[in-house]
VEXTINU-428193 format. One record per residue (C-alpha): chain; x, y, z; residue number from 1; residue in one letter. Coordinates in steps of 0.2 Angstrom, whole numbers, plus 5000, padded with zeros to 4 digits. Example, Ala and Ser with C-alpha at 12.3 -4.5 7.8 and 13.67 -1.06 7.14 Angstrom:
+---+------+-------+------+-----+---+
: c : east : north :   up :   k : r :
+---+------+-------+------+-----+---+
: A : 5062 :  4978 : 5039 :   1 : a :
: A : 5068 :  4995 : 5036 :   2 : s :
+---+------+-------+------+-----+---+
***
This chain:
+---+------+-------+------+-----+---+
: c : east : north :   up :   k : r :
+---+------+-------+------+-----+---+
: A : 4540 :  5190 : 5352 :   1 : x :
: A : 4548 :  5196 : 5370 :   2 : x :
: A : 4550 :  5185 : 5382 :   3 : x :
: A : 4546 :  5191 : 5401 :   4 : x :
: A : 4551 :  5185 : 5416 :   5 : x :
: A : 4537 :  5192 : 5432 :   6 : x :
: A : 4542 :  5191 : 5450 :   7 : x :
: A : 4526 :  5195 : 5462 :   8 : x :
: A : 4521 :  5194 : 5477 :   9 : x :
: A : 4504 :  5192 : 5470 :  10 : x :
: A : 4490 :  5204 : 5478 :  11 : x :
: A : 4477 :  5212 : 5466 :  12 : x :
: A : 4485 :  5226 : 5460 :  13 : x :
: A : 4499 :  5210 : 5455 :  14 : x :
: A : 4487 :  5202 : 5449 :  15 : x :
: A : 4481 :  5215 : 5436 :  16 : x :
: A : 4499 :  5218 : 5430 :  17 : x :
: A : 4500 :  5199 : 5426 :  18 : x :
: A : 4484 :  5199 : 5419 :  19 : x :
: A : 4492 :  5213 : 5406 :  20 : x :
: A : 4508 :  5204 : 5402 :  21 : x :
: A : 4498 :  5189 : 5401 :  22 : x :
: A : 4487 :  5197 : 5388 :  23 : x :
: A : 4498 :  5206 : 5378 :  24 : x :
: A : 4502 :  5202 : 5360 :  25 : x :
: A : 4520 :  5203 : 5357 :  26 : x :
: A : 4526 :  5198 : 5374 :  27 : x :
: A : 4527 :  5179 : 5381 :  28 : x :
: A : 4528 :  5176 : 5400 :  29 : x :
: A : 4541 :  5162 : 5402 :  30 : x :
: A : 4539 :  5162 : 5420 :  31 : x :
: A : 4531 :  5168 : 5435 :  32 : x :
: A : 4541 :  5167 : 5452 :  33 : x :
: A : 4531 :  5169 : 5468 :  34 : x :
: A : 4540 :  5178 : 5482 :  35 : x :
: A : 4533 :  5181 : 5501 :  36 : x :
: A : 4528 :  5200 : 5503 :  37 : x :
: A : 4507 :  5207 : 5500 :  38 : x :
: A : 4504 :  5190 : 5505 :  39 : x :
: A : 4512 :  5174 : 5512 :  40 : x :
: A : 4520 :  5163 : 5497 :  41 : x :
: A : 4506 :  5150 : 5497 :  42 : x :
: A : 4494 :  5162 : 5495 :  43 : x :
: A : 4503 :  5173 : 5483 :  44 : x :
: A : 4507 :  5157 : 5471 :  45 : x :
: A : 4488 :  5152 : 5474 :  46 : x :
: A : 4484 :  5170 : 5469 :  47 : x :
: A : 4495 :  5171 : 5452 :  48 : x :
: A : 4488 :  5152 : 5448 :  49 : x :
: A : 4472 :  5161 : 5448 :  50 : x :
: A : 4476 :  5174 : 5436 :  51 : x :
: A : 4486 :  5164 : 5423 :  52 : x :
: A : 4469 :  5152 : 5424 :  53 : x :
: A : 4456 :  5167 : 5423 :  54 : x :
: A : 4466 :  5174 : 5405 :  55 : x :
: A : 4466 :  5158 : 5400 :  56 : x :
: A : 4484 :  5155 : 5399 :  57 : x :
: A : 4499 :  5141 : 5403 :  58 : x :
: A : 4511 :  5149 : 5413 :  59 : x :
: A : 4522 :  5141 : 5425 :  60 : x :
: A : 4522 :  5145 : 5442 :  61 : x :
: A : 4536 :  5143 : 5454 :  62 : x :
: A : 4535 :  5145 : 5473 :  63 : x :
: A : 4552 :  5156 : 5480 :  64 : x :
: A : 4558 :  5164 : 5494 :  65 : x :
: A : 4544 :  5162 : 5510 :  66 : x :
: A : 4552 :  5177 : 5521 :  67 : x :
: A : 4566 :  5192 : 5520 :  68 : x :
: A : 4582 :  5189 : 5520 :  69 : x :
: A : 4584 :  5195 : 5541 :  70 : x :
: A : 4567 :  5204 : 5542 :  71 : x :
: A : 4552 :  5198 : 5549 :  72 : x :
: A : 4538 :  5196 : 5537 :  73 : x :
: A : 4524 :  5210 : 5536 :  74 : x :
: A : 4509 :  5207 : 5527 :  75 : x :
: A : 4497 :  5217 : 5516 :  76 : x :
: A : 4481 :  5210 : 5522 :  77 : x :
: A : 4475 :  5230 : 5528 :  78 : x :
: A : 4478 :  5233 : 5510 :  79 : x :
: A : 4472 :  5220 : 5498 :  80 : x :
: A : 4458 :  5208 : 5507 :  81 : x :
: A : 4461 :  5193 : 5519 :  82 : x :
: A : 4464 :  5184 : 5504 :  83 : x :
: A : 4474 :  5197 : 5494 :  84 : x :
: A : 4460 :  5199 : 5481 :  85 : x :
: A : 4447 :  5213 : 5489 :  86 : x :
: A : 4440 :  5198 : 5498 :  87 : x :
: A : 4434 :  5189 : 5483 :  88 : x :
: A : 4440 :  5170 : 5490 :  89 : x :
: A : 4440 :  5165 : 5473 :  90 : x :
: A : 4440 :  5147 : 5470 :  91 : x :
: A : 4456 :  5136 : 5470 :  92 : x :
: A : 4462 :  5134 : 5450 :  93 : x :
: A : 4468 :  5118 : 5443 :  94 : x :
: A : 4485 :  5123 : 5440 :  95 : x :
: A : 4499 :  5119 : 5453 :  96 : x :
: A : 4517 :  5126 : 5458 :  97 : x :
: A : 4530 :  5118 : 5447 :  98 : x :
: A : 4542 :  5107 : 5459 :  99 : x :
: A : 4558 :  5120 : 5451 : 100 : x :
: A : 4562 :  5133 : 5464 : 101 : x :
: A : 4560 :  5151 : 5460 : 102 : x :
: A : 4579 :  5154 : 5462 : 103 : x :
: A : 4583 :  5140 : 5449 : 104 : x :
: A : 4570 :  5146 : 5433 : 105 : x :
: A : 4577 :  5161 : 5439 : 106 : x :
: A : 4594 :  5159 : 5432 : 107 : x :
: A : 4587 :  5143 : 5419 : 108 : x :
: A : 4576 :  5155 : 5412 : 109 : x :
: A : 4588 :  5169 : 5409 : 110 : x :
: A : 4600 :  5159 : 5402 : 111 : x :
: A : 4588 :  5151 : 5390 : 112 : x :
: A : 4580 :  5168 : 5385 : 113 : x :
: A : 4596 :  5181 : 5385 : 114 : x :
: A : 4589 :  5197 : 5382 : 115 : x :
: A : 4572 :  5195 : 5391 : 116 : x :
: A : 4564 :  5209 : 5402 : 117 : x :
: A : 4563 :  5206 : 5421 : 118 : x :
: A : 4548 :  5214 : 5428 : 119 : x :
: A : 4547 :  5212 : 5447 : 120 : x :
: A : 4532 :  5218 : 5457 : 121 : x :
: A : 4537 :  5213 : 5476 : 122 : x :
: A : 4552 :  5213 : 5486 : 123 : x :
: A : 4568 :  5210 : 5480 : 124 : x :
: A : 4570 :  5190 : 5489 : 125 : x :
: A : 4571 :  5179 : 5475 : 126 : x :
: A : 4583 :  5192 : 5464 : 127 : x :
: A : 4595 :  5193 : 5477 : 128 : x :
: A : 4596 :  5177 : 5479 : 129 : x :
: A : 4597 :  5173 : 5464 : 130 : x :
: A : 4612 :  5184 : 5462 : 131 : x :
: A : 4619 :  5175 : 5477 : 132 : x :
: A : 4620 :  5160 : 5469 : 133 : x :
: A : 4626 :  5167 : 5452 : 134 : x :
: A : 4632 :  5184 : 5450 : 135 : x :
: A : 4631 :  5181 : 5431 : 136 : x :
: A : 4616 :  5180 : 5428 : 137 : x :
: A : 4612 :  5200 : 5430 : 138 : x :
: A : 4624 :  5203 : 5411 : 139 : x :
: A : 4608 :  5191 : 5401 : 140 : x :
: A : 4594 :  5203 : 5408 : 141 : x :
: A : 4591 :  5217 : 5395 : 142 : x :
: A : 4579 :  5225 : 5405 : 143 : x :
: A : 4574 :  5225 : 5425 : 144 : x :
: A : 4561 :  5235 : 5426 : 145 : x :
: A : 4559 :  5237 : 5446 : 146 : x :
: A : 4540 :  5244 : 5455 : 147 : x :
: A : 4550 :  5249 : 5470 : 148 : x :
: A : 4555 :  5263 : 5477 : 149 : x :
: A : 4552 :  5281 : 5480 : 150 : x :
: A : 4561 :  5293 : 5471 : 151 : x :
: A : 4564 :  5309 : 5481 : 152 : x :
: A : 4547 :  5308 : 5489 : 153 : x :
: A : 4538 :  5302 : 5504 : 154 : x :
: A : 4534 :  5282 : 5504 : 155 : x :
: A : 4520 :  5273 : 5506 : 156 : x :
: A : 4522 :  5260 : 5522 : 157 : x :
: A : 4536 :  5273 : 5530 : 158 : x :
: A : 4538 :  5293 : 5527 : 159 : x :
: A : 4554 :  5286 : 5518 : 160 : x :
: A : 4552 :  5269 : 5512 : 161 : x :
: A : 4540 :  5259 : 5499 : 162 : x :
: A : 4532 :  5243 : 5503 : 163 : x :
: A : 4541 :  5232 : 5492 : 164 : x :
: A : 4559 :  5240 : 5498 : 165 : x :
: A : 4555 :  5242 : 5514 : 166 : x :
: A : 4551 :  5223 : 5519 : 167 : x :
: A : 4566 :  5217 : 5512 : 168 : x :
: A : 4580 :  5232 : 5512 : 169 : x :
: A : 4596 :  5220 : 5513 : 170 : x :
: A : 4588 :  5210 : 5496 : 171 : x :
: A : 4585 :  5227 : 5488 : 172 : x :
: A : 4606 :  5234 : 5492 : 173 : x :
: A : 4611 :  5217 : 5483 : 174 : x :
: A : 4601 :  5220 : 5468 : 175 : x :
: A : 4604 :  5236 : 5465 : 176 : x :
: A : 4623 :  5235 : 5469 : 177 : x :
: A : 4621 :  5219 : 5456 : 178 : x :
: A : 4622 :  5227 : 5440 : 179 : x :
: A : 4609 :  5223 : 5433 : 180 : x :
: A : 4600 :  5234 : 5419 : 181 : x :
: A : 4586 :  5243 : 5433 : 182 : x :
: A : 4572 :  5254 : 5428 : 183 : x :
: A : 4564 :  5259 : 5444 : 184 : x :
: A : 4548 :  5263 : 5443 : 185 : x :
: A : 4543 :  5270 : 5459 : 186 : x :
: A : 4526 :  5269 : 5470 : 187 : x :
: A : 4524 :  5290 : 5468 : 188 : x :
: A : 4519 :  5288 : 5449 : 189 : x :
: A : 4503 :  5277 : 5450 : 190 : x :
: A : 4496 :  5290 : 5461 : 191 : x :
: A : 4486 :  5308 : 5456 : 192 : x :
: A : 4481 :  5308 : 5438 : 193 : x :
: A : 4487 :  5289 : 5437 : 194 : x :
: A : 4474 :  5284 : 5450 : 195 : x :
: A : 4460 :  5276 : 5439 : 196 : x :
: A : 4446 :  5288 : 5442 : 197 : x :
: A : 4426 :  5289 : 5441 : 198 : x :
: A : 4424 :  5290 : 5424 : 199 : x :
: A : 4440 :  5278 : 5421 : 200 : x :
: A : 4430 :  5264 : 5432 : 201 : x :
: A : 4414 :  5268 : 5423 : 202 : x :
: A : 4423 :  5265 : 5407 : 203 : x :
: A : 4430 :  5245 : 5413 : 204 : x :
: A : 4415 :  5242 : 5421 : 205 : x :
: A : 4406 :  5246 : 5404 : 206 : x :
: A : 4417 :  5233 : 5396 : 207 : x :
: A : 4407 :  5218 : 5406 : 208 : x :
: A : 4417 :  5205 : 5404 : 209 : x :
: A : 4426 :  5192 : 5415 : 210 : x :
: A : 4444 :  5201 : 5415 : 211 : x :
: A : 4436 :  5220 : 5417 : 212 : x :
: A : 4426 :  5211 : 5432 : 213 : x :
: A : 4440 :  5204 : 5439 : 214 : x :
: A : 4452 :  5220 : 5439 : 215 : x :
: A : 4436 :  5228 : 5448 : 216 : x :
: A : 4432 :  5215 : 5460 : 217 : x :
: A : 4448 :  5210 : 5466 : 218 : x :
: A : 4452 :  5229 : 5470 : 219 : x :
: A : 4437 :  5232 : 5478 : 220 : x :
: A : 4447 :  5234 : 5496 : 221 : x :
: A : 4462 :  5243 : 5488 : 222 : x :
: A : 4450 :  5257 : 5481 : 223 : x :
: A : 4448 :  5259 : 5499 : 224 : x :
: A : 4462 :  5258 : 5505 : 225 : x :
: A : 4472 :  5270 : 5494 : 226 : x :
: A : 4462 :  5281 : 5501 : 227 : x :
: A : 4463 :  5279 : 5518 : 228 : x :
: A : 4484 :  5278 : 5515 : 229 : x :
: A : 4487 :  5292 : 5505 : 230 : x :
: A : 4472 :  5304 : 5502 : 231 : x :
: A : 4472 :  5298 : 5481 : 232 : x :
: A : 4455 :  5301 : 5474 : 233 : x :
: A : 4453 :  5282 : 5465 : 234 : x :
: A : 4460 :  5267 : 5463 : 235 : x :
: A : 4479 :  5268 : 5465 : 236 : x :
: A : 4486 :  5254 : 5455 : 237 : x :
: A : 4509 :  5255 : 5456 : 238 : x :
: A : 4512 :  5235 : 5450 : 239 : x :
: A : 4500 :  5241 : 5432 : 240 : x :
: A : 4509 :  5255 : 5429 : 241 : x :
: A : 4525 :  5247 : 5429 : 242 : x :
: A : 4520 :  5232 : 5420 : 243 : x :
: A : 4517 :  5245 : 5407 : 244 : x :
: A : 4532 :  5254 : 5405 : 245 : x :
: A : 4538 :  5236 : 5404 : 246 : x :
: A : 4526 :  5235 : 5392 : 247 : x :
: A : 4530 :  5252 : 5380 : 248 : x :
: A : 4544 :  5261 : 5387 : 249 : x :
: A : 4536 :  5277 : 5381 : 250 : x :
: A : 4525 :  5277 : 5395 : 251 : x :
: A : 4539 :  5283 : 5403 : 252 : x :
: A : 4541 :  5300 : 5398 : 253 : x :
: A : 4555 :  5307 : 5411 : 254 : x :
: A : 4570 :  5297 : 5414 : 255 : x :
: A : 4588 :  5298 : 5416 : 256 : x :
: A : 4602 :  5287 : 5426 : 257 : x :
: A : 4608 :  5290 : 5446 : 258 : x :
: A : 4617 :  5282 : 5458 : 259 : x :
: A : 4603 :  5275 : 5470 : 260 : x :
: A : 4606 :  5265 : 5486 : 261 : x :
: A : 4596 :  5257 : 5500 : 262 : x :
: A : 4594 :  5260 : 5517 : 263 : x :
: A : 4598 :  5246 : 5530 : 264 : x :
: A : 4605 :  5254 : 5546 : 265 : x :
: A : 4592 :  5265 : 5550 : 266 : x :
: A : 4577 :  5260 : 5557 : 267 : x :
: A : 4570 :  5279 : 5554 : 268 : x :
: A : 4576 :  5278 : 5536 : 269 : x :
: A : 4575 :  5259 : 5533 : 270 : x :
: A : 4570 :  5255 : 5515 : 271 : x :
: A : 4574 :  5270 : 5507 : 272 : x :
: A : 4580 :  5271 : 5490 : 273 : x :
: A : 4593 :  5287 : 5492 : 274 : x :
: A : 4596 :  5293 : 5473 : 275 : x :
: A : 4608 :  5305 : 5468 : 276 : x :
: A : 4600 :  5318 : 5458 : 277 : x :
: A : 4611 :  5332 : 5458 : 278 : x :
: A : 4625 :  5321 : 5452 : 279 : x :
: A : 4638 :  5326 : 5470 : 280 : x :
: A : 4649 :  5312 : 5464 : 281 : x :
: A : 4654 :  5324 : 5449 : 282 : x :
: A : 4655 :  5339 : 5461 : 283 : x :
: A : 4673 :  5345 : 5466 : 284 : x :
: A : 4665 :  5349 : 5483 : 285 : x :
: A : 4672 :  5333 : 5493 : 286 : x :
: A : 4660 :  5332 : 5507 : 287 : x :
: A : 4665 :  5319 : 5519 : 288 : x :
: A : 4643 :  5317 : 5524 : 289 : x :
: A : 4644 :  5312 : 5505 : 290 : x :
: A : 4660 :  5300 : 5503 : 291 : x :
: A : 4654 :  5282 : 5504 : 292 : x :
: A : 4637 :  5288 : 5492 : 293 : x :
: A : 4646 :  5298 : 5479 : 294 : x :
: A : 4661 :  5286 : 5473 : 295 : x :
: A : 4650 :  5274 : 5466 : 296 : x :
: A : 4644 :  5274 : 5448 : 297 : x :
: A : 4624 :  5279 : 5442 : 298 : x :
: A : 4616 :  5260 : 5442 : 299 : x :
: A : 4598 :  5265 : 5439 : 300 : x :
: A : 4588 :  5273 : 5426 : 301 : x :
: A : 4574 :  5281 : 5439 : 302 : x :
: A : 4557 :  5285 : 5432 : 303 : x :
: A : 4552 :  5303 : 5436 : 304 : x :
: A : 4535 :  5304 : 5426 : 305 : x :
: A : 4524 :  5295 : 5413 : 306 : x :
: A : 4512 :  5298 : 5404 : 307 : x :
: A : 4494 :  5294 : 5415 : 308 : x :
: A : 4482 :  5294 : 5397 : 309 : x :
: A : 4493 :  5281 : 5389 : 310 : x :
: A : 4494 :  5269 : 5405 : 311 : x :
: A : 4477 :  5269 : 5404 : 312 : x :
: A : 4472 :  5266 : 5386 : 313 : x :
: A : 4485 :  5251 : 5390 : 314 : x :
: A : 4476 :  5242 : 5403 : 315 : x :
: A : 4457 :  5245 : 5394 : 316 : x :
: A : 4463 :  5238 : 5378 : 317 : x :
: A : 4468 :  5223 : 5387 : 318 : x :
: A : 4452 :  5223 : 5397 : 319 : x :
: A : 4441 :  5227 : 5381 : 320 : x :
: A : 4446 :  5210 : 5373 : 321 : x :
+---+------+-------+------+-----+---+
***
């Protein structure tokens, strides 16, 4: 078995990518830590108690960080629903948040499961403060697989910057300077041919059951909305399709490893993950407009591409049952 470890900021595209860890058969989820981001943490950690309830798991819970670092909190209610799940106001489970703060079953977690993949679906809060407290911690991750980011292309909240990124810039700089193992898997590949599309939402619905239902119904504003945002043709689901390169690596089908940094200074350019494609640390050419980015080593392995059909036989063969 793997052992998982999900950070969320739990809307209902979260929600779906829990639902797939939660439900697949070689992977146990040893923690979910609720950070504030799509929604406020209360909601968030009521909206991932939901979800472990709904696929019939036991999960602990744990309640983290309730704003950015030095950013003002901005919301994803436009996006996700009042309540973060299409406007479903599902009821209250019966499980609770454990007592345990995120930032301590962060590192308790870690160092009981060496090795585990880190999958996190919001902003950075909770890992940078978890590095805070103990630097360590980043050398018993195996894997950190990041939705975050935009790699060399336009963003989603900013022309620059992606959501999870932007809200907390200063958190993201921390844990990508951390060293820890980071697979980022950007916003830009859920989108296109990733989107589920007519005949894919024809095939969940067809599946009528509770967790095909729920996928549907708690993305019911979000189909909308990623419309309105970015022009896709159907429901644009980033937190799914990185849960499932976390999930089977080949999903990803073009990768390789840059130096990649965050913008904090700029408020034009805040949030933006800047990675160095073309390699100008390796270039003889010493430009001075390149100096502070190019002396550092590559940290990330960036996601370019995956492959759409496999994403999607994933999530329905979890759906199916």
């Amino acid at each position: 078995m793997r052992t998982f470890l999900i950070d969320t900021d739990t809307a209902s595209d979260d929600a779906v990518a829990l639902l797939m860890a939660l439900r697949w058969p070689d992977v146990e989820v040893a923690g979910i830590t609720v950070v504030a981001g799509n929604m406020p943490l209360e909601r968030g950690a009521r909206n991932a108690l939901y979800t472990v309830e709904v696929c019939g798991a036991a999960v602990p819970v744990y309640l983290g960080a309730a704003k950015p670092l030095e950013r003002e909190n901005y919301h994803a209610e436009w996006f996700h629903g009042d309540d973060g799940m299409g406007n479903m106001h599902y009821p209250l489970s019966a499980g609770r948040p454990s007592t345990q703060s995120a930032v301590d079953a962060i590192l308790e977690i870690v160092r009981r499961h060496r090795g585990l993949t880190l999958v996190t679906l919001g902003p950075l809060t909770n890992i940078a403060l978890a590095v805070r407290r103990d630097p360590s911690f980043v050398h018993g991750v195996g894997r950190a697989v990041v939705m975050g980011g935009a790699a060399c292309t336009a963003g989603n909240v900013t022309p620059a910057a992606e959501y999870n990124i932007w809200i907390d810039p200063e958190a993201a700089r921390i844990v990508f300077r951390s060293g820890l193992p980071i697979e980022m898997v950007g916003w830009e590949l859920s989108r296109g041919s990733a989107n589920l599309l007519g005949p894919d939402i024809e095939e969940i619905r067809g599946f009528d059951n509770e967790l095909a239902r729920f996928t549907l119904d708690s993305n019911r504003v979000v189909m909308q909305s990623t419309r309105t945002q970015s022009r896709d043709p159907g429901l644009g689901l980033p937190d799914p399709v990185a849960m499932a390169v976390a999930l089977d690596p080949e999903v990803c089908t073009s990768k390789s490893r840059h130096y990649v940094d965050v913008e904090t200074g700029s408020e034009l350019t805040r949030g933006m993950t800047v990675v160095d494609r073309f390699g100008r640390a390796k270039d003889d050419i010493n430009q001075p407009a390149w100096g502070a980015l190019t002396s550092r080593p590559e940290n990330v392995t960036v996601c370019w591409a995956i492959d759409a059909v496999r994403w999607k036989r994933m999530l329905f063969s979890v759906l199916r049952g």
